[in-house]
C-alpha positions in Angstrom: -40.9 169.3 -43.1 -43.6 167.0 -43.1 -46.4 165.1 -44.9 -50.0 166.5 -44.4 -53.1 164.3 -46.0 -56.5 163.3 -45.4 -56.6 160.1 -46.4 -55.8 156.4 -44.6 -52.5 155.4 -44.9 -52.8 151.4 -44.5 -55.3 148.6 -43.8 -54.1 148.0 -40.5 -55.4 151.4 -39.4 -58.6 150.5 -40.8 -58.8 147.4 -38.9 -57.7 148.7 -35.7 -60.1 151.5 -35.7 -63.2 149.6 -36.3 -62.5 146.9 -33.7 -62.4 149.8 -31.3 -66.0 150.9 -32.8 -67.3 148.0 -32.2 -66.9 147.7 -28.3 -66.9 151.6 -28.0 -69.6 152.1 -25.8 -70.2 155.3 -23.6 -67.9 154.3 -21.3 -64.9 153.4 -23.7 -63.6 156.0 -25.6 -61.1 154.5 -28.3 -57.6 156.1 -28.6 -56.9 158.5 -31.6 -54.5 156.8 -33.7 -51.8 158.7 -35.6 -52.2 159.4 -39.2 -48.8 157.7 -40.1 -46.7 155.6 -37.9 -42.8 156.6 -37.5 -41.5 153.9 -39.4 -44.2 153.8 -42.6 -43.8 155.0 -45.6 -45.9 157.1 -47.8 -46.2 157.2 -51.2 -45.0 160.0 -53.2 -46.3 158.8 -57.0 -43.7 156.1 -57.8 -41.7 156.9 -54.7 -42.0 156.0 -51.1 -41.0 158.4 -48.8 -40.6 158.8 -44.6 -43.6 161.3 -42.9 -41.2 163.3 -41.5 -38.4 165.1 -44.3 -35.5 167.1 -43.4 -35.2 170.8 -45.1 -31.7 171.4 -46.0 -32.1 175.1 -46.4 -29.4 176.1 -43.8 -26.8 173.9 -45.4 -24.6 176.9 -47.1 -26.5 179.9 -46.6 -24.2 182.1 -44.1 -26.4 184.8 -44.5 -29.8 183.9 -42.7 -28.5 180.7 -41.2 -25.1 181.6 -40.1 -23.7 178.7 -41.8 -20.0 178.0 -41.2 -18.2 175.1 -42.9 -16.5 174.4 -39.3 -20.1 172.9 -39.3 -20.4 170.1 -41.5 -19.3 167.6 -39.3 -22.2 168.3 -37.0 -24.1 168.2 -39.9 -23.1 165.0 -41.0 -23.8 163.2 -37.7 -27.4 165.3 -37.9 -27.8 163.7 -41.5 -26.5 159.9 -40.2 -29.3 160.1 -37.4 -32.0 161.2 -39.4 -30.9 158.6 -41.7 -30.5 155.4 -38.4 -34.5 156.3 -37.5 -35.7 155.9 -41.2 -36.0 159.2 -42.2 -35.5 158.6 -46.3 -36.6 162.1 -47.6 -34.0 165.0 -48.5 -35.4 168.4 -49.4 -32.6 170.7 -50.9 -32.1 173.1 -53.9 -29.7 174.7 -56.3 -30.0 178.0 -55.0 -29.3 176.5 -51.4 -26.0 178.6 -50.5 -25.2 182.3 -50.4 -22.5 183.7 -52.4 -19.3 181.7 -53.2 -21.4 178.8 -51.4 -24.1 178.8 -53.5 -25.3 174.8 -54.6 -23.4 174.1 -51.4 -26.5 172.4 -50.0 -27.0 169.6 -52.7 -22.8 169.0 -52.4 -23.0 168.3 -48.5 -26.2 166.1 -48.9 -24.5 164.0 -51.9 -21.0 163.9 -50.2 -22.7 163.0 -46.9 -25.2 160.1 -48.7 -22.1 158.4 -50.7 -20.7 158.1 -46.8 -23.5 156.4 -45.2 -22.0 153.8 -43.1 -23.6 150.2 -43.8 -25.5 149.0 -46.6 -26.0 150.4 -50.1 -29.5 149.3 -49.9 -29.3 152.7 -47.3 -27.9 154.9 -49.8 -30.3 153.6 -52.5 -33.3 154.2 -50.8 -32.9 157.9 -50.4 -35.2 160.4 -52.0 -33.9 163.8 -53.1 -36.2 166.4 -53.7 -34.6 169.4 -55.4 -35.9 172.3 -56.2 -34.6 174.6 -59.5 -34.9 178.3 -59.1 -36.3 180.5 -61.4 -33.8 182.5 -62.1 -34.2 185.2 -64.9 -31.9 184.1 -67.2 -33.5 180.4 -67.4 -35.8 181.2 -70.4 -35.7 177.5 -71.7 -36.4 174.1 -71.2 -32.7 173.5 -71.6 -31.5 175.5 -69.6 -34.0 174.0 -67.0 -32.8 170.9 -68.5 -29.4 171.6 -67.7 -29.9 172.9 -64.4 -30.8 169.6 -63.2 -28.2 168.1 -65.3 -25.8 170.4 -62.4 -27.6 169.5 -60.0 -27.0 166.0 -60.2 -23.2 166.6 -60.7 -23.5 168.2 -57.1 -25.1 165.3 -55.1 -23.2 162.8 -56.9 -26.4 160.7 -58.2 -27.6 159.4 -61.5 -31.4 160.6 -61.2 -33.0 162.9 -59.2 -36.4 161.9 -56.6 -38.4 164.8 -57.6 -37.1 167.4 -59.5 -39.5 170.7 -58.1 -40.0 174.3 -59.7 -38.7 176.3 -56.7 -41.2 178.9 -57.4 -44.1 180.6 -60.2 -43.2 183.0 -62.9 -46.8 183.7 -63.8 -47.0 187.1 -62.1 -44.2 188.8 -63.9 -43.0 186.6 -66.5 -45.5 184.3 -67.8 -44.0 183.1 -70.6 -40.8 182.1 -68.4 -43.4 179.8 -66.6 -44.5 178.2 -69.9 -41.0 177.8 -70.5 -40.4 176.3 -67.4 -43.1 173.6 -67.3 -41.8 172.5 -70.3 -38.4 171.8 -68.5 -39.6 169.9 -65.8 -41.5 167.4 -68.6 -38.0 167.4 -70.7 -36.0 166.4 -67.2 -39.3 163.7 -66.6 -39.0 162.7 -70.2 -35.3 162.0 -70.0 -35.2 159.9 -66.9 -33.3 162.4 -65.1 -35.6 162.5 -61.9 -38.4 159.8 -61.2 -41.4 162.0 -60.4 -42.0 166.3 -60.6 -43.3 168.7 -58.1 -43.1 172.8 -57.3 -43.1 174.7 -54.4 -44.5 178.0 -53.4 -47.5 177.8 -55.5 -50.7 179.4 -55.0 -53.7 177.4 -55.8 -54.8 179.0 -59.3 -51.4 178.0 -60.6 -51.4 174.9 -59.1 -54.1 173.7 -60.6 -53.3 175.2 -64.3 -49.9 173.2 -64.1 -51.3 170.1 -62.8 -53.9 169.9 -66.1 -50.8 171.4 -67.9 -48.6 168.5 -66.8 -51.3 165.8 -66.8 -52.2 166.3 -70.4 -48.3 165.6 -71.2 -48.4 162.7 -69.5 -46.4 163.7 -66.6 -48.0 163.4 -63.1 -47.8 165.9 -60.7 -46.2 164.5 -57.7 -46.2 167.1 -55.0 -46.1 170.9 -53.6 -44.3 172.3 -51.0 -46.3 175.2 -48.8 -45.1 177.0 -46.0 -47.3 175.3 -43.2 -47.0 175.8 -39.4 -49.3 177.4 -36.7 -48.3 180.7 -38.0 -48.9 180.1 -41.9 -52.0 178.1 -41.4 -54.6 180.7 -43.5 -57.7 180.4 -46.5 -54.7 180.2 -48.6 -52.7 176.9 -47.4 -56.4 174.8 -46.9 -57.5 175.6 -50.0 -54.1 174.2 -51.5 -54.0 171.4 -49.2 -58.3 170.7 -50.1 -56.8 170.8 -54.0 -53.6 168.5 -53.4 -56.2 166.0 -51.7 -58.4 165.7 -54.7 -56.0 165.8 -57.5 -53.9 163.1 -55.8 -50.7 165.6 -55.0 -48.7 165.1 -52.1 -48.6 168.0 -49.8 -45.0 168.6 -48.0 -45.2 171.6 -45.2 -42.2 173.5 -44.6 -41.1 175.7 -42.2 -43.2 173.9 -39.7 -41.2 175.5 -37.1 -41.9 179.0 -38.0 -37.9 179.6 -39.1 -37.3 178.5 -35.6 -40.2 180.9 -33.6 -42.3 177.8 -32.5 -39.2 176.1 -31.1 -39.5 177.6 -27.6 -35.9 178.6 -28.1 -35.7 182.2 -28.7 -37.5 185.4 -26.4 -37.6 188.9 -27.5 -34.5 189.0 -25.2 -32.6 185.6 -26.9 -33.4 186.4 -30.6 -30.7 184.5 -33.5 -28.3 186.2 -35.1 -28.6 188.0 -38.2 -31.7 189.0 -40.3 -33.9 186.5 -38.5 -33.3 188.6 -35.3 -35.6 191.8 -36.8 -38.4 188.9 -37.8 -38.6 187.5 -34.7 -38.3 190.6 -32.5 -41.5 192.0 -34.3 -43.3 188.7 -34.1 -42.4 186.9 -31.0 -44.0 189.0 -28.8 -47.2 187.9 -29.4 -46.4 184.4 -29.9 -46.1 184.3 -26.0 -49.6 182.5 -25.0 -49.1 180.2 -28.1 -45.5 179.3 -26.9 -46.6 179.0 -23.5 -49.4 176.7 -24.3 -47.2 174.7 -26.5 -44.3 174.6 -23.4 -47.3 173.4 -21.3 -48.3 170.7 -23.6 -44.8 169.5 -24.3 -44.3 169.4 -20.6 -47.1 167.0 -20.2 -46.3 164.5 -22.7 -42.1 164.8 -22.0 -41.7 166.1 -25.0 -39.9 169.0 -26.5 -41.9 171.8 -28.4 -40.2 170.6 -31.5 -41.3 167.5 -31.5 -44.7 168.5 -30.4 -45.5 170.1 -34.0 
């Protein structure tokens, strides 16, 4: 998961880029600078946030992921590292966690926050974005309402980062949606979460709930899109060209292809469970990508991983 705009972070960048303009000559060709530096922040409306998030969808879903709870010690020594090189940004959900697991996600991340080891300055500066599904029987802003309200219960915190829509309702239950919109400006309105976003949005909708949401007087702080060298079509530029005017932060995920683009797997090594018929349909032709990408990686002694 990670940040994606067009615009300059900070003044330094600015000032480093034109001093290399001004004794570029044919012979000098300035470095490209990175967009963001590892330890900057961005700002996410009133939040400030780390480039790089970590997706928590795995956390509780034994039936993609293979999630066993003979795991969550790894995952807490995962979460403490992320944590010790300044990554500050959380992605999770409700619906996070198959079966008797389900909301399993947001317990792990708020049991394993509340046991940072140092500072609470740490622990404060944590942002939690959450997403609430919409499930069919959510027809109100309360029941929105309280969804967050359980959601809060789960990760052990008194208000929420961004509070997201996991997903649109327009094409088969459009007044759900309505209904919906209204929940994330009653959970805004209340102080339970500091800013609002959604996820899985196509660009009409995004738009109609940004004017929506903006005539109510509640920003529109970001939208999650699938975004990787495999989801990279008309679709996900045009959302990223709206997000850049409109002031939205964009946050890609799956920038790893559910794990394709991590050099890991061959149509020989595929992961267990339903990921395996995915992969053994696409990774076939992924081979002069991933071989370009290994070749790459190589060069700079880096992993594929942290090459994308």
């Amino acid at each position: 998961m990670a940040f994606s705009s067009s615009t300059t972070p900070t003044v330094a960048y600015f000032s480093c880029f034109n001093t290399f303009n001004e004794i570029s000559s044919p012979l000098f060709k300035p470095p490209k600078l990175p967009l963001f530096w590892p330890w900057e922040k961005v700002k996410m409306g009133p939040l400030s946030a780390s480039p790089m998030g970590f997706g928590t969808w795995a956390w509780g879903n034994q039936f993609l992921w293979g999630y066993q709870e003979s795991m969550d010690s790894q995952l807490q020594q995962t979460f403490n590292l992320a944590v010790e090189n300044g990554i500050n940004l959380f992605d999770t959900a409700d619906s996070y966690g198959t079966g008797r697991l389900n909301g399993k996600s947001e317990k792990l991340l708020g049991k394993f926050i509340s046991e940072i080891p140092g500072q609470k300055q740490v622990q404060n500066n944590i942002v939690i974005a959450t997403k609430f599904a919409a499930y069919p029987w959510r027809l109100t802003p309360g029941q929105f309402v309280n969804a967050c309200r359980a959601s809060l219960a789960r990760l052990q915190i008194e208000q929420i980062g961004i509070g997201q829509l996991h997903w649109s309702t327009a094409n088969y239950a459009p007044p759900q949606e309505l209904a919906l919109w209204n929940g994330l400006v009653a959970m805004y309105e209340k102080g339970l979460v500091r800013a609002v976003g959604v996820s899985n949005y196509g660009p009409n909708q995004l738009v109609k709930i940004h004017d929506y949401l903006t005539a109510r007087g509640v920003p529109l702080c970001s939208a999650q899109v699938q975004f990787s060298l495999l989801s990279m079509g008309e679709n996900q530029l045009e959302i990223k060209n709206i997000c850049d005017s409109l002031g939205i932060r964009l946050i890609s995920y799956s920038p790893l292809g559910l794990g394709m683009l991590t050099g890991k797997y061959t149509p020989s090594k595929l992961p267990r469970g339903p990921r395996a018929l995915l992969f053994r349909q696409i990774l076939p032709g992924l081979k002069p990508l991933l071989r370009s990408l290994k070749e790459i990686a190589e060069r700079r002694g880096k992993t594929i991983p942290q090459l994308l």
